[in-house]
C-alpha positions, 0 to 999 in steps of 0.5 A, a space after each residue: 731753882 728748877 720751877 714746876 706747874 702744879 695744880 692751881 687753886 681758886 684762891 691762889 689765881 683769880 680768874 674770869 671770862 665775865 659775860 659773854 660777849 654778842 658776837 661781831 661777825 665779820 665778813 668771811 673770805 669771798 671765796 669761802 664757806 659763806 656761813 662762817 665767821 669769827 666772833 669775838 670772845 671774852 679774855 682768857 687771863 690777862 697775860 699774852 696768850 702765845 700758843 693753843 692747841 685742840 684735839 677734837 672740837 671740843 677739847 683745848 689748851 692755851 699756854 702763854 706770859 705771866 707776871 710777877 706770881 707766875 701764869 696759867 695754863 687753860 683748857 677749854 671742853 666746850 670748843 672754846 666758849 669757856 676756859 678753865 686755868 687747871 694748871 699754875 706755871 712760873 715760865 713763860 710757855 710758847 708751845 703746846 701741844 696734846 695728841 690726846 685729851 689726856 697727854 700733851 706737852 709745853 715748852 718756853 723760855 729757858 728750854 724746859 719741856 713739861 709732860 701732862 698724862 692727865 689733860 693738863 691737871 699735873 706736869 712732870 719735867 722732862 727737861 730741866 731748864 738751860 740759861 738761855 734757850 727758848 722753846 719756839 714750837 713743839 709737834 708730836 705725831 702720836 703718844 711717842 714721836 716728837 721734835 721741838 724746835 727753838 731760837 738760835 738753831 735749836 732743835 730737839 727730837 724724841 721717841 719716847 714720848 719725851 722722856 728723853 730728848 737728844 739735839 738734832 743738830 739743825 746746823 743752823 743758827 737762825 731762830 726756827 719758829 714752827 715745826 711741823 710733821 706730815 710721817 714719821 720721816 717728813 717735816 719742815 721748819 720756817 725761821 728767820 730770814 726766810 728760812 725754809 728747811 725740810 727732812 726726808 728721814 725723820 730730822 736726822 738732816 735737814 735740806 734748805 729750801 728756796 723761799 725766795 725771801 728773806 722775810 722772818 717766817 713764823 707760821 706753818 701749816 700743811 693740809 691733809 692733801 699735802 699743801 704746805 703754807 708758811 705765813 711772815 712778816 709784811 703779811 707774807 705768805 708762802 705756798 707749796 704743794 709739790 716742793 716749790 714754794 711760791 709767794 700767793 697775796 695775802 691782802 694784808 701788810 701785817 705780821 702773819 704770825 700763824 696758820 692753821 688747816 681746816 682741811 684739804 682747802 680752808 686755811 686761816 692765819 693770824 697776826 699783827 693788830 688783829 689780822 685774820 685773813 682766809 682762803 677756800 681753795 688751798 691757799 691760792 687765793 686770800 681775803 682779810 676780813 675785819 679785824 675784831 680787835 687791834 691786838 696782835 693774834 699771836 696763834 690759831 687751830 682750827 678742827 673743822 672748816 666752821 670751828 677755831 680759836 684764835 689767841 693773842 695780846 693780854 689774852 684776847 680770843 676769837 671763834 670761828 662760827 658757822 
């Protein structure tokens, strides 16, 4: 039975932030901004939130699990303090992503992909589902480029703003966690098993680079100078910023599983028992600060050096602050 995402109603899913909580700041990187710092916020839902995306810094979305009766989609328009469920879906979602407020995908389990034209209110299938797949990550470059990249070596390419999409062939057979563009030619994708793999013409081929591990890689990002970090397991964390990748300490033995560009230098990733670690001068250096909760921070965006949210287990959520 093919599932659809529908607008949810009041009285079909109940849903409350409660009262805020006062913030717990914790101590920012040494070398970072000294006014910044995460706080926690109340839950969002009561199911693992798995991924999140903002276009500006006030507008965003969550997708994640969902139980018995299916889950939500949630947005936010207040840079994260309140969030909304405006849409149900019956699929557990791992990726999102919106290059407007008002058109965005989400894909998960079961290789289906969704398209919003309206912030998120209602979906259209533009990939039915396939026993057995999973939709890991999903990227757009603007209303009409994008790629998706899933378990198995499975990846996925658009130029029609998902109307359709063809296999691009990865020629892998490794989970590939996060993809990522920088043009319409140039992107990468990290895995497991170290896997680190690169395109010049825009996914057609793909080049595997020297990671130097062979630790699962789930986290990428890349900065607007061009600096590319790649987070893992055992607190891993990668660094390149002229083709070579470099291992850099990241102060944690925890699972990495994502990062996120505040800018040309700041970056912050997330992990395993509520890690966040930072860095202020473009990923040489990192400094963990204290985890605000003991539950897995499985995703994070950032929109500025002193603004992000990061999400994770049973719908736990933080914010960066000035």
């Amino acid at each position: 039975m093919i599932r659809r995402l529908f607008v949810i109603s009041a009285a079909f899913l109940t849903f409350s932030c409660g009262q805020k909580l006062p913030p717990a700041p914790a101590s920012s990187p040494s070398s970072g901004p000294a006014a910044v710092h995460w706080a926690t916020s109340p839950t969002v839902g009561s199911f693992d939130l798995l991924a999140i995306d903002f276009v500006d810094r006030e507008e965003g979305w969550a997708v994640g699990e969902i139980g018995p009766t299916g889950g939500a989609i949630f947005e936010t328009s207040d840079g994260g303090k309140n969030w909304t469920p405006i849409a149900r879906t019956l699929e557990v979602l791992n990726a999102v992503h919106f290059v407007s407020r008002r058109r965005g995908w989400v894909a998960g389990l079961a290789g289906r992909i969704e398209r919003t034209d309206d912030g998120g209110r209602t979906w259209k299938t533009q990939r039915i589902e396939h026993g057995g797949e999973l939709l890991n990550s999903v990227f757009f470059l603007d209303s009409q480029q994008g790629w998706i990249s899933g378990a198995a070596g499975l990846l996925l390419r658009t130029n029609n703003g998902g109307d359709t999409w063809e296999d691009a062939h990865s020629g892998r057979v490794e989970d590939l966690w996060t993809i990522r563009f920088s043009s319409a030619k140039e992107g990468w994708i990290v895995g497991e098993d170290g896997l680190l793999l690169a395109t010049t013409d825009g996914g057609a081929t793909w080049t595997q680079q020297h990671s130097g591990t062979r630790i699962g890689l789930y986290g990428l990002a890349r900065s607007r100078s061009g600096i590319l970090i790649a987070t893992g397991e055992k607190g891993t964390i990668l660094r390149s910023e002229n083709g070579a990748w470099i291992q850099t300490p990241s102060g944690t033995s925890e699972t990495l599983y994502a990062v996120s560009a505040a800018d040309e230098n700041v970056f912050w990733a997330v992990g395993s028992a509520g890690a966040t670690v930072g860095s202020s001068d473009g990923g040489k250096t990192w400094t963990p600060v204290t985890p605000l909760s003991s539950r897995a921070l499985m995703a994070i965006d950032l929109t500025g050096p002193s603004d992000g949210v990061a999400v994770g287990r049973r719908g736990v959520m933080q914010r960066l602050q000035p």
